[in-house]
GUBASE-607288 format. One record per residue (C-alpha): residue number from 0; x, z, y. Coordinates in Angstrom, 3 decimals, decimal comma, always signed. Layout:
N
<atom><pos>NUM</pos><X>X</X><Z>Z</Z><Y>Y</Y></atom>
...
! end
This chain:
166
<atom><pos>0</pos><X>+101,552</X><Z>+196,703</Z><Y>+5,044</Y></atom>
<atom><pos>1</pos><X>+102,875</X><Z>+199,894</Z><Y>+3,285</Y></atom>
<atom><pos>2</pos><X>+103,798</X><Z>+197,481</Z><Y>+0,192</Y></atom>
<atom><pos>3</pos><X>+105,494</X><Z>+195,124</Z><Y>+2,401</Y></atom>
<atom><pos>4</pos><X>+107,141</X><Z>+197,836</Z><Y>+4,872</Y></atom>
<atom><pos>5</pos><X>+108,695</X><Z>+199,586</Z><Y>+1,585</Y></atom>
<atom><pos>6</pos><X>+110,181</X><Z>+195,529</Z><Y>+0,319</Y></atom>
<atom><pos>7</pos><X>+111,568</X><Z>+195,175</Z><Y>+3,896</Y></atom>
<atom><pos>8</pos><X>+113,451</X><Z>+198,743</Z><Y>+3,687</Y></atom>
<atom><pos>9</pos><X>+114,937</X><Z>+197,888</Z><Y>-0,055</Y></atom>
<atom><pos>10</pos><X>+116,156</X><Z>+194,746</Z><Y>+1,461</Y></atom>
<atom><pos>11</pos><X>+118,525</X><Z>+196,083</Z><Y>+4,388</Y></atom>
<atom><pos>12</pos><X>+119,328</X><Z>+198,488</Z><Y>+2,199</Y></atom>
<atom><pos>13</pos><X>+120,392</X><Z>+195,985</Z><Y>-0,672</Y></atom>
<atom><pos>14</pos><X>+119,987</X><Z>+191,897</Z><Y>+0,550</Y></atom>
<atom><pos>15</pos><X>+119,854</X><Z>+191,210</Z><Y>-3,092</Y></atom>
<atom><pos>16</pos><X>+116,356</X><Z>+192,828</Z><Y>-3,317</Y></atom>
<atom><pos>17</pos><X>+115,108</X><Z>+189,769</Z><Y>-0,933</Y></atom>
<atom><pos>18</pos><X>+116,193</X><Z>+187,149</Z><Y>-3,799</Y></atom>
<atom><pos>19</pos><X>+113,678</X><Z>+185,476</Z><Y>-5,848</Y></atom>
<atom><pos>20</pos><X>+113,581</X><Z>+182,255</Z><Y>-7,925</Y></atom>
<atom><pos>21</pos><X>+109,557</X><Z>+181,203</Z><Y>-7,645</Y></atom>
<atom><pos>22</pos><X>+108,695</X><Z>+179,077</Z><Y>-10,439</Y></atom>
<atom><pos>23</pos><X>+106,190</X><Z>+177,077</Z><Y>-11,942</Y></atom>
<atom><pos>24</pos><X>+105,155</X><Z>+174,537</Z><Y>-14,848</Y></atom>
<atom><pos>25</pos><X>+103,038</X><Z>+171,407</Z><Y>-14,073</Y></atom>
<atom><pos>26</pos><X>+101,308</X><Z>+169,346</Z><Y>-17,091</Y></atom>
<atom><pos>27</pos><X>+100,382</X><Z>+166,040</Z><Y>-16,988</Y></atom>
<atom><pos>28</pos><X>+96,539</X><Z>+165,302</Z><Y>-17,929</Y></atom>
<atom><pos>29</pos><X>+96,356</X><Z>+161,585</Z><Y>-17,157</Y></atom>
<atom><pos>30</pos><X>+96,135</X><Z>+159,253</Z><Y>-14,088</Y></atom>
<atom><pos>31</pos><X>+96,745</X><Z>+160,861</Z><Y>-11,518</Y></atom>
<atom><pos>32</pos><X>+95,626</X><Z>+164,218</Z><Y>-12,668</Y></atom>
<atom><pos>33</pos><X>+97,773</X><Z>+167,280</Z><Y>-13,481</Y></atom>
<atom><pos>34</pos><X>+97,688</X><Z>+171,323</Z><Y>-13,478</Y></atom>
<atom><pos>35</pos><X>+100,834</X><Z>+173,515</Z><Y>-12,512</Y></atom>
<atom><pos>36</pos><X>+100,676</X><Z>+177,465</Z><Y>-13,481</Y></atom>
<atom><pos>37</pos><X>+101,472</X><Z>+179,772</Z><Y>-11,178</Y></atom>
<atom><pos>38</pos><X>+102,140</X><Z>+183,067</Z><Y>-12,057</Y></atom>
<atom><pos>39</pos><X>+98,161</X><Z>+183,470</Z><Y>-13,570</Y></atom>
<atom><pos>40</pos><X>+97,502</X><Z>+181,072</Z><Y>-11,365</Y></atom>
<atom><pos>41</pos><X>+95,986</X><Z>+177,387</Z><Y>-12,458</Y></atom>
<atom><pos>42</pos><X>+96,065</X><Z>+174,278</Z><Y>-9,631</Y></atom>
<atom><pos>43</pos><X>+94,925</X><Z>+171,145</Z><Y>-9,987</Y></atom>
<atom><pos>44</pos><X>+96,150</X><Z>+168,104</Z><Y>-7,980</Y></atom>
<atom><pos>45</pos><X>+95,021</X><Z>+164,668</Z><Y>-8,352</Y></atom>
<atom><pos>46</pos><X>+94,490</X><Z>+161,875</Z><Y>-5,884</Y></atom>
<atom><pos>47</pos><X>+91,325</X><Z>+160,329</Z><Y>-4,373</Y></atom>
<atom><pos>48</pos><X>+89,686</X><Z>+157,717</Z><Y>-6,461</Y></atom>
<atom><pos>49</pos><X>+90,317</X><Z>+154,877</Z><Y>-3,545</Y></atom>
<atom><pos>50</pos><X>+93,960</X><Z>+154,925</Z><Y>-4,685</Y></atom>
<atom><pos>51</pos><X>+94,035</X><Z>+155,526</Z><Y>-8,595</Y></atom>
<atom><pos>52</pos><X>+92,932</X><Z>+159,382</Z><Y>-9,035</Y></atom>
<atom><pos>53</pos><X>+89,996</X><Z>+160,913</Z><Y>-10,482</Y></atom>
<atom><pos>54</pos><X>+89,407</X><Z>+163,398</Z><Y>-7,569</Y></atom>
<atom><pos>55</pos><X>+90,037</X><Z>+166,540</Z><Y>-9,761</Y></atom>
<atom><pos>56</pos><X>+91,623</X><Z>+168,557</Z><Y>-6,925</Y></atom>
<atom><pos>57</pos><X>+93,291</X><Z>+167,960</Z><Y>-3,771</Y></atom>
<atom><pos>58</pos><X>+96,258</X><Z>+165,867</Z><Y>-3,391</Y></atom>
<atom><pos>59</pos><X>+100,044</X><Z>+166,882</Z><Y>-3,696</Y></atom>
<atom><pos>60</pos><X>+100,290</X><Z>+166,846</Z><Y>+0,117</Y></atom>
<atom><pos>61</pos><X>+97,496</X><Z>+168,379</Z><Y>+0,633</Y></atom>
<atom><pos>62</pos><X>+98,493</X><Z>+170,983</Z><Y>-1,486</Y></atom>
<atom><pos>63</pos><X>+101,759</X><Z>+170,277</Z><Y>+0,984</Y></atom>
<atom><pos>64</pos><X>+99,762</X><Z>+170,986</Z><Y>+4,111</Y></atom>
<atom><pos>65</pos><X>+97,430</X><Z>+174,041</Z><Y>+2,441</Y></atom>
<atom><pos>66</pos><X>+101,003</X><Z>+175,623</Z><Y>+1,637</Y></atom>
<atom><pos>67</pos><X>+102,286</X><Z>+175,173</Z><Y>+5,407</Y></atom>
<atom><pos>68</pos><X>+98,852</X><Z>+176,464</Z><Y>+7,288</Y></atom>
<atom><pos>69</pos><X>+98,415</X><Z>+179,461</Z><Y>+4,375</Y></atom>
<atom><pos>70</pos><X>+102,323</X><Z>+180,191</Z><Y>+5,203</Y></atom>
<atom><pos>71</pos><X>+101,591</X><Z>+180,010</Z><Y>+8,854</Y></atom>
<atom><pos>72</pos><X>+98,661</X><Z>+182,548</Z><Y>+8,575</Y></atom>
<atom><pos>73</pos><X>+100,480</X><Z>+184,981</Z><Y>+6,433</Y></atom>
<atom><pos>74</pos><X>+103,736</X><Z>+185,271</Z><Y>+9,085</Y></atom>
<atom><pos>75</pos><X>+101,447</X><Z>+185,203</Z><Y>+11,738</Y></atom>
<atom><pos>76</pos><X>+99,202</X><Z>+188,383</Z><Y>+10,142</Y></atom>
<atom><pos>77</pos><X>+102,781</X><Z>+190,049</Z><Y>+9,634</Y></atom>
<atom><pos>78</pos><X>+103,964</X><Z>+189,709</Z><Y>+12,635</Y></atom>
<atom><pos>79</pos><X>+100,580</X><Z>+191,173</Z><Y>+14,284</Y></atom>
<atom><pos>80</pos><X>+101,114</X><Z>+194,314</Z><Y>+11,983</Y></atom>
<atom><pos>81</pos><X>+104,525</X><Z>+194,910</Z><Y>+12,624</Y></atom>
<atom><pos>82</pos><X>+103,362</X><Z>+194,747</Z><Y>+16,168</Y></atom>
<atom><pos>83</pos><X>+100,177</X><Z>+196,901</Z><Y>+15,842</Y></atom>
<atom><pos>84</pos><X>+98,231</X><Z>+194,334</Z><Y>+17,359</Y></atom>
<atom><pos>85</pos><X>+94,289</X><Z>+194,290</Z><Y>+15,522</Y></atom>
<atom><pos>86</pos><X>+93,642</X><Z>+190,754</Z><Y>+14,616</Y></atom>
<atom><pos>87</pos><X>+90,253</X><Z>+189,637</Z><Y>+14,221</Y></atom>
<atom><pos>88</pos><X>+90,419</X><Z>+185,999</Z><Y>+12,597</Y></atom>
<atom><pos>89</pos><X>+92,955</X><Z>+183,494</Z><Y>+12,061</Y></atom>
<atom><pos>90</pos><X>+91,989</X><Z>+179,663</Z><Y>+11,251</Y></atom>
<atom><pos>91</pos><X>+94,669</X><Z>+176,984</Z><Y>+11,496</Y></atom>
<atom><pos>92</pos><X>+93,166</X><Z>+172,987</Z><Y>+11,185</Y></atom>
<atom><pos>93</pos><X>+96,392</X><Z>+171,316</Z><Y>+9,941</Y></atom>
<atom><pos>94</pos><X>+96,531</X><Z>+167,277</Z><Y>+9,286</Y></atom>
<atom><pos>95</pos><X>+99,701</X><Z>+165,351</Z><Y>+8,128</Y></atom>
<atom><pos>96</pos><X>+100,035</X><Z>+161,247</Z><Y>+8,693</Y></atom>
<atom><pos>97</pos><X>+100,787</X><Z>+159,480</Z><Y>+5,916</Y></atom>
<atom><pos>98</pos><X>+102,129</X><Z>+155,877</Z><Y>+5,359</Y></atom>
<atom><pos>99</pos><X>+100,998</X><Z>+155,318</Z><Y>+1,535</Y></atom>
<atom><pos>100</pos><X>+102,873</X><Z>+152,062</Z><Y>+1,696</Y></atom>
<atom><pos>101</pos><X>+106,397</X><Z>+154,277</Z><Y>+0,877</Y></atom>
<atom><pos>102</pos><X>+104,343</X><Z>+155,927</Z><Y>-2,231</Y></atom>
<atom><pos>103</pos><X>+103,607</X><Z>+152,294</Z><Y>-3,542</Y></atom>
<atom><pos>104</pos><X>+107,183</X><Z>+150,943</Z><Y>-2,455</Y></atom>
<atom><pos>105</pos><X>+105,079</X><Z>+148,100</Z><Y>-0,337</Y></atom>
<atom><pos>106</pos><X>+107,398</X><Z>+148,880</Z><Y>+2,375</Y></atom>
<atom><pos>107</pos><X>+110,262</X><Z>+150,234</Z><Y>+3,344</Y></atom>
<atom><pos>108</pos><X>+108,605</X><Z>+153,385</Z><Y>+4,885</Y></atom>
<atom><pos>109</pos><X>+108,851</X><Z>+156,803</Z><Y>+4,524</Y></atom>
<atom><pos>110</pos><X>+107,165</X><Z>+158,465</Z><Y>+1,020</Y></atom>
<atom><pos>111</pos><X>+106,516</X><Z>+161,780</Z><Y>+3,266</Y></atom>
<atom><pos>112</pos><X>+104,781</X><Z>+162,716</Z><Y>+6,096</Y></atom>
<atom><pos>113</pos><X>+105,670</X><Z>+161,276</Z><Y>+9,272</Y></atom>
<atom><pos>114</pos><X>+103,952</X><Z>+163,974</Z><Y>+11,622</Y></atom>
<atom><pos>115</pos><X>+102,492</X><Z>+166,814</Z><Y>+10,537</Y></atom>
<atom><pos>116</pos><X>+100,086</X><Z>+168,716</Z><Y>+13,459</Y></atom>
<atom><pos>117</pos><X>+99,015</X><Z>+172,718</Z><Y>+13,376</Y></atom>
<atom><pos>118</pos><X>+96,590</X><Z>+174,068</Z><Y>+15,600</Y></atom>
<atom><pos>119</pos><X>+95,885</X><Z>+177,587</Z><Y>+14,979</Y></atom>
<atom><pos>120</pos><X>+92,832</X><Z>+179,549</Z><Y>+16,629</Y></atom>
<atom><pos>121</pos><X>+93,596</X><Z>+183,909</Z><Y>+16,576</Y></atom>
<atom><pos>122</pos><X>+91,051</X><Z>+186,366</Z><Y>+17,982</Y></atom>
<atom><pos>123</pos><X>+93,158</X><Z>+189,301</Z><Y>+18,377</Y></atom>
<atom><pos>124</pos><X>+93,559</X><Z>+192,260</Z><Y>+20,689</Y></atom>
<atom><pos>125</pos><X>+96,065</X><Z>+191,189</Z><Y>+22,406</Y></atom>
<atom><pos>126</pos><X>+96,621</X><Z>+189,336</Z><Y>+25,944</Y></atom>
<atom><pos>127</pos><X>+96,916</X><Z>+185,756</Z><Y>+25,804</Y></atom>
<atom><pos>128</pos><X>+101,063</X><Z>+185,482</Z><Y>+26,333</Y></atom>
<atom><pos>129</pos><X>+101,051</X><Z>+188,656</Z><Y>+23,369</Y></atom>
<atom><pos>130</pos><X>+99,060</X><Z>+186,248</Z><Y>+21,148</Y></atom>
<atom><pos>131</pos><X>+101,087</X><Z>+183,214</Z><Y>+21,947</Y></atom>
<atom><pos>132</pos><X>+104,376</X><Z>+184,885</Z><Y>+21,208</Y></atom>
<atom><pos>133</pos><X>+103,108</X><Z>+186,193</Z><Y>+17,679</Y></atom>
<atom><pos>134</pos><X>+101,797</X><Z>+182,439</Z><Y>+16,460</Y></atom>
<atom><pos>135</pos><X>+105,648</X><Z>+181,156</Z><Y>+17,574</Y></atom>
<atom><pos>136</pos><X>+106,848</X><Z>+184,171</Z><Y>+15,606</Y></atom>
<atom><pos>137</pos><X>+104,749</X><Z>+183,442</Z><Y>+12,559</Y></atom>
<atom><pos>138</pos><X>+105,711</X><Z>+179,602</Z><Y>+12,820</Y></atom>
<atom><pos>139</pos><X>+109,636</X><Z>+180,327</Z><Y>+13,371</Y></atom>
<atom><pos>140</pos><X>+109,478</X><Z>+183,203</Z><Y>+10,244</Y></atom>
<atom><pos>141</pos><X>+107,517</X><Z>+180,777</Z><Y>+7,821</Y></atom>
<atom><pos>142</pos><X>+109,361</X><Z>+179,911</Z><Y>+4,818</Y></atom>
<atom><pos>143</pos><X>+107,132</X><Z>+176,628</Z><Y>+4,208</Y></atom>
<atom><pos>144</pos><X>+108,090</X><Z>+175,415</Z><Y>+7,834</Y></atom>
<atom><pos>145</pos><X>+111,550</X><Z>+176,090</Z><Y>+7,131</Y></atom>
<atom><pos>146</pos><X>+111,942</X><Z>+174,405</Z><Y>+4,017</Y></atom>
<atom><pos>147</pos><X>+110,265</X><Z>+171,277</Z><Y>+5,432</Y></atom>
<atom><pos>148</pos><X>+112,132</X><Z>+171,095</Z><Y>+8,614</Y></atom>
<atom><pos>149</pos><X>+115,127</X><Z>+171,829</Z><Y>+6,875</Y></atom>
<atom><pos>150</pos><X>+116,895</X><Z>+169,330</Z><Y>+4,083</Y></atom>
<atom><pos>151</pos><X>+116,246</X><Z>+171,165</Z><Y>+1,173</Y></atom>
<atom><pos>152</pos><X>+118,115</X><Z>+169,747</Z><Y>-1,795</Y></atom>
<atom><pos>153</pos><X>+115,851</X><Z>+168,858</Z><Y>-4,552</Y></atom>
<atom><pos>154</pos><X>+117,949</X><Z>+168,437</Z><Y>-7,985</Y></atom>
<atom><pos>155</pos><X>+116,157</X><Z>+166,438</Z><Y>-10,453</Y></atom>
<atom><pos>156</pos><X>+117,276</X><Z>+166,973</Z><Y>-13,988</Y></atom>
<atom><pos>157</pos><X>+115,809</X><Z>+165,115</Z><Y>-17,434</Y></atom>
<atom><pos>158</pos><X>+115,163</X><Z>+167,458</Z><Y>-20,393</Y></atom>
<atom><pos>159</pos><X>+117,153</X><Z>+165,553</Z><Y>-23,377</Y></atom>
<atom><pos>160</pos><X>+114,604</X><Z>+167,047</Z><Y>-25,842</Y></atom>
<atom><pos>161</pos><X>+111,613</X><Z>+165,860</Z><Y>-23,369</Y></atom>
<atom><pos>162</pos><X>+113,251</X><Z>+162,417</Z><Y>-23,414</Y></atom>
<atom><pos>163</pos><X>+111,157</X><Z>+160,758</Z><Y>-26,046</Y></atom>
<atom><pos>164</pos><X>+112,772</X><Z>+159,333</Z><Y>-29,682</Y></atom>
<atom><pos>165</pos><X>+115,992</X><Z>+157,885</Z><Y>-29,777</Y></atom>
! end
């Protein structure tokens, strides 16, 4: 928490310190299968087999729902430390319902999820109200909650030199 502690004093001293632009670069490897690098980072995504993937990695929304409950965890764990509260274990079971109709255009249904549920277990040392007020904390500070409960624009922009032959 030092690290982090020393990043939240650099940012009230200058908000411009709390700006980043996170990035990444996703290759196509056929089907349904690609890789995006991250940092140093490599992840796969494809889809199950039962609808056109090879199984090579977990699904863009999972990788939708591992971002929300890993998000989740994180604020959570911060908010425990800034409150000196010793937390034992975290676990979160998250699950999102999906209409794959709106992927295949089959009907006129949402692409996204239409519910998405969190249930997170703590162990902490901390009374039961103290615990409860540092999971709403966590979920209210998470950035991945945010951006999908918010409407985050998406621009979508085509490389001319990607394009393909005139």
């Amino acid at each position: 928490m030092e690290q982090v502690n020393a990043r939240v004093e650099a940012m009230r001293r200058d908000p411009g310190e709390g700006k980043r632009t996170l990035s990444g670069i996703t290759s196509w490897n056929g089907g349904a299968h690609s890789t995006t690098i991250v940092r140093n980072f490599a992840v796969p995504a494809d889809e199950p087999g039962a609808i056109g993937g090879t199984n090579r990695g977990p699904s863009p929304m999972e990788l939708v729902l591992t971002a929300l409950s890993a998000c989740i965890t994180i604020s959570i764990a911060y908010s425990a430390a800034e409150e000196e509260v010793e937390v034992h274990s975290i676990e979160i079971d998250v699950e999102g319902d999906l209409d794959l109709r709106g992927l295949f255009e089959v009907a006129d249904v949402r692409a996204g999820f239409e519910e998405v549920r969190v249930t997170v277990r703590i162990e902490a040392d901390a009374p039961w109200e103290k615990i409860r007020e540092l999971v709403d904390r966590g979920y209210r500070r998470s950035p991945v909650v945010d951006s999908l409960e918010g409407k985050v624009p998406v621009r979508v922009c085509l490389a001319k030199e990607d394009a393909g032959a005139a």
